[in-house]
C-alpha positions in Angstrom: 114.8 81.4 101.6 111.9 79.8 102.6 111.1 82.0 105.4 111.4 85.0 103.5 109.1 83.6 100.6 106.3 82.4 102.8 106.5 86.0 104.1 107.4 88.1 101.1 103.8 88.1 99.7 103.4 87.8 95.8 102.0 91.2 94.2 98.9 91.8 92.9 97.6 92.0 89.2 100.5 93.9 86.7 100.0 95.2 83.1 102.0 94.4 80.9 102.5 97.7 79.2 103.3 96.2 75.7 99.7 94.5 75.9 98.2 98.2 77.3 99.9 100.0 74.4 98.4 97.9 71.9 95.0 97.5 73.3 95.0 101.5 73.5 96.4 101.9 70.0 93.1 100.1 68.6 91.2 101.7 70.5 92.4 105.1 69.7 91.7 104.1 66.0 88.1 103.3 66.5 87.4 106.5 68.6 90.0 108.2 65.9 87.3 106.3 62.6 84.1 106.3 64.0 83.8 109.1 66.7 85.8 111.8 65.3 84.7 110.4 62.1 81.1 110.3 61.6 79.8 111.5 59.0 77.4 113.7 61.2 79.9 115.4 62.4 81.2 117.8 58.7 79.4 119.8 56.4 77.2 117.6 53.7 78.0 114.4 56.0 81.1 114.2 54.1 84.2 113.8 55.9 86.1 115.3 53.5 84.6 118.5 54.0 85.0 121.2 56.5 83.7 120.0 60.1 80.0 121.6 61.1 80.6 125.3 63.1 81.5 124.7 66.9 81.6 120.8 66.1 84.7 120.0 68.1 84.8 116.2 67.3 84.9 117.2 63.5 87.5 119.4 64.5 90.5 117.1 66.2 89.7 114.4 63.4 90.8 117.5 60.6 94.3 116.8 62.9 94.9 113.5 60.9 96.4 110.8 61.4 99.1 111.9 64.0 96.0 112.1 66.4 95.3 108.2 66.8 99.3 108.1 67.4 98.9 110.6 70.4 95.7 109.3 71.7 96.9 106.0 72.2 100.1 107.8 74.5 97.3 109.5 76.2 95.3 106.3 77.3 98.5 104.4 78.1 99.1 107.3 80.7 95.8 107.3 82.0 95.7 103.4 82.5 99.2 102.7 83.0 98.0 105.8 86.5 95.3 104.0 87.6 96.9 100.5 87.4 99.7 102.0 89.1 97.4 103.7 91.6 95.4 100.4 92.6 99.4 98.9 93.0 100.7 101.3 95.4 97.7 101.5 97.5 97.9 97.7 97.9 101.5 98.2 98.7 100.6 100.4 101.6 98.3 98.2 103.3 95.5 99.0 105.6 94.9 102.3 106.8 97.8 105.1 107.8 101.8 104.5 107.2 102.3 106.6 110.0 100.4 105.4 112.5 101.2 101.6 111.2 105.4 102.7 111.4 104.7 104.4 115.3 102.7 101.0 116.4 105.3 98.9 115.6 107.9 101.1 116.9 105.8 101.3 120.4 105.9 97.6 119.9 109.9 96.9 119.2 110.4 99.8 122.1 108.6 97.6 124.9 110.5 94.4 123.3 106.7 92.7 122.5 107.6 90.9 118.8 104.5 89.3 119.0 102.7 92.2 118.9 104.6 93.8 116.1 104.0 90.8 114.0 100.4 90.9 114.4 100.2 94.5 113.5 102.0 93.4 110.4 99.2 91.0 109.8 96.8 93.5 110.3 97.9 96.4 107.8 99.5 94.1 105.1 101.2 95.7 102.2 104.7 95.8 101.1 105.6 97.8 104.0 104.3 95.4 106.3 105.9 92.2 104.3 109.3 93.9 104.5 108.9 94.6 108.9 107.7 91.1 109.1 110.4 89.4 107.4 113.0 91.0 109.3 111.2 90.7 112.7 111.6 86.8 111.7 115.1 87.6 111.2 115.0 89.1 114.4 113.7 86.1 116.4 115.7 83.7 114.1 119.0 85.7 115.6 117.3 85.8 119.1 117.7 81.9 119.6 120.7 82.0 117.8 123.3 81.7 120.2 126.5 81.0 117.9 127.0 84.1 116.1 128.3 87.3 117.9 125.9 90.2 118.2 127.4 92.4 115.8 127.1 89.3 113.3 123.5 89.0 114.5 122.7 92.3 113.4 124.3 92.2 110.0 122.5 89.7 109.5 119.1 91.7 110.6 120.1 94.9 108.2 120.5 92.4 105.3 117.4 90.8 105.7 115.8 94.1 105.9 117.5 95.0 102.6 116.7 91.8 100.8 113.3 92.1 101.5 113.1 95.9 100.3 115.1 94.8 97.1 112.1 92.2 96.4 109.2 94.5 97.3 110.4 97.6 95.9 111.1 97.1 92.2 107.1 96.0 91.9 106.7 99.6 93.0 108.1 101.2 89.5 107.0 99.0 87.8 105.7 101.1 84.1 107.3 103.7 85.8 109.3 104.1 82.7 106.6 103.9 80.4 105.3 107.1 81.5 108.6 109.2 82.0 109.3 107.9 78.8 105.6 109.5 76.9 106.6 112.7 79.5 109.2 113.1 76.0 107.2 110.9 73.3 103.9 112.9 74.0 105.2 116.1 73.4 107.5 115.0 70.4 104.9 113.2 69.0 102.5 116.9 69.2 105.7 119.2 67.8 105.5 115.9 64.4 102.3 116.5 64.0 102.5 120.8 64.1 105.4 120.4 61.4 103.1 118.0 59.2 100.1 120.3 59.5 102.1 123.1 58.6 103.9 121.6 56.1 100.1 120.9 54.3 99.5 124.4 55.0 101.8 126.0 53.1 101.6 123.5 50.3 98.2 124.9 49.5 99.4 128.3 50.0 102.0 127.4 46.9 99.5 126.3 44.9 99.0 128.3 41.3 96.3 130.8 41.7 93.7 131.4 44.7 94.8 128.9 47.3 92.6 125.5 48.6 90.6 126.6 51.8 90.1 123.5 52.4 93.7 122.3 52.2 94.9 125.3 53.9 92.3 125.0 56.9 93.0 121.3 57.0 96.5 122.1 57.6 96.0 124.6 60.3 93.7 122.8 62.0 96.1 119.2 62.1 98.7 121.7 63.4 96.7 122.8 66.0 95.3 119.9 66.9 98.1 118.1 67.5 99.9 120.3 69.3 97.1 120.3 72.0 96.9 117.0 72.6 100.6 116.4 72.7 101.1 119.0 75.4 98.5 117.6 77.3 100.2 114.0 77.1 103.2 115.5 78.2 102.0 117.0 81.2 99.8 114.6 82.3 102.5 111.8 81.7 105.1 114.4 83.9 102.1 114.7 86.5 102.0 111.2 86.9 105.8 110.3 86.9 106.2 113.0 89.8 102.9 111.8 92.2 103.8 108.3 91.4 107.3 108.5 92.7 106.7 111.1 95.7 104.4 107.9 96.7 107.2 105.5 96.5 109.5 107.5 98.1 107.4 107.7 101.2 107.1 103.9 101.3 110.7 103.7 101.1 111.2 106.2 103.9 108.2 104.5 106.0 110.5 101.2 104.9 113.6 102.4 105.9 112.5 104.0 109.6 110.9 100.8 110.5 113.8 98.6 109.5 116.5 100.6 111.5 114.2 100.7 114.5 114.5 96.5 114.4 118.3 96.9 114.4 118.4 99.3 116.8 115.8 97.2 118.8 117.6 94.3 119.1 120.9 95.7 119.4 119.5 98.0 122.9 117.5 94.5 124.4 119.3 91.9 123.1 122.8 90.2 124.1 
């Protein structure tokens, strides 16, 4: 255990998604109060009033307060992507995958450890911290001379699977936040269309000629909020999908490497 936590690097900087959520909820209501807000933006500086002609600001604050809701979904994706995106490129390491998984397989091919373990050093990553652990493994089992070989490499393949199991998970991590606002975002849009129609056709019952106000109001909170909860949706879907096309290639990159050590040792060594 030792070995493998001297080797098994600790990850880099995580947000915690509960803390990202809440810090994008209030700041979703100050955009929400004071930029879709001002005054300057409706007719008679009066927010109760209709928004200026063309003003588009004036316009998605008319989509009440579902908007703030959905706005705060839309900055958790966007952070929640780039933290994610800073994480995964630090998983990788330096420079290509490929060419880092074909250097050490040259390496384990012409039996030169050493040289594997320095081009470990050299690319870091998750990657790397999973083919170095098992390359220890590897000479561990080398100087072992008790066990049989077949015990020698079990004991390889389960290294290589106990370091993926650590390295991995970091990977996902707020994964699920995302797949989950892929739904929420969308759901959150079709709440705020029903509301906004809803308002509509109250002024449309009203005695008499109906509110314009109330009735454009209404409309435009529909709207509104169906546009932004679409767009959630599928940037949160966009995300999900890149995000775990990435992780899947690091898991391939992981798992070629790792049966190339087996197979190593098992064609040069006793």
């Amino acid at each position: 255990m030792e070995t493998k936590d001297k080797n098994i690097s600790k990850k880099g900087f995580h947000l915690s998604a509960a803390l990202v959520i809440v810090a994008c909820f209030i700041t979703a209501c100050l955009i929400f109060i004071f930029v879709f807000g001002n005054s300057s933006n409706f007719v008679n500086n009066d927010p109760n009033n209709q928004p200026l002609p063309g003003n588009l600001l004036g316009t998605i604050y008319k989509g009440g307060l579902i908007v703030p809701v959905i706005q705060t979904l839309l900055l958790t994706v966007l952070v929640l992507s780039v933290e994610r995106w800073f994480a995964i490129k630090k998983a990788k390491g330096n420079g290509s995958l490929v060419n880092f998984v074909q250097n050490i397989k040259s390496a384990l091919q012409s039996g030169d450890i050493e040289k594997a373990e320095k081009i470990c050093n050299d690319q870091k990553g998750s990657v790397a911290n999973v083919v170095k652990s098992s390359l220890t493994k590897y000479k561990e089992m080398s100087e072992n001379n008790e066990l049989t070989k077949e015990q020698k490499i079990a004991n390889i393949q389960k290294e290589v699977e106990e370091a993926t199991s650590l390295e991995l998970p970091s990977l996902e991590q707020n994964l699920g936040v995302v797949a989950t606002i892929t739904t929420l975002g969308t759901l959150m849009g079709l709440l705020g269309t029903v509301v906004g129609m809803i308002r509509s056709f109250a002024a449309l019952a009203n005695s008499g000629s109906p509110d314009s106000i109330a009735l454009s109001t209404g409309i435009s909170e529909a709207l509104i909020n169906t546009a932004f909860g679409i767009a959630t949706g599928a940037l949160a879907v966009i995300s999900y999908n890149y995000f775990t096309s990435k992780i899947d290639s690091i898991t391939y990159c992981i798992d070629e490497v790792g049966f190339t050590v087996v197979q190593s040792y098992s064609a040069f060594k006793n």
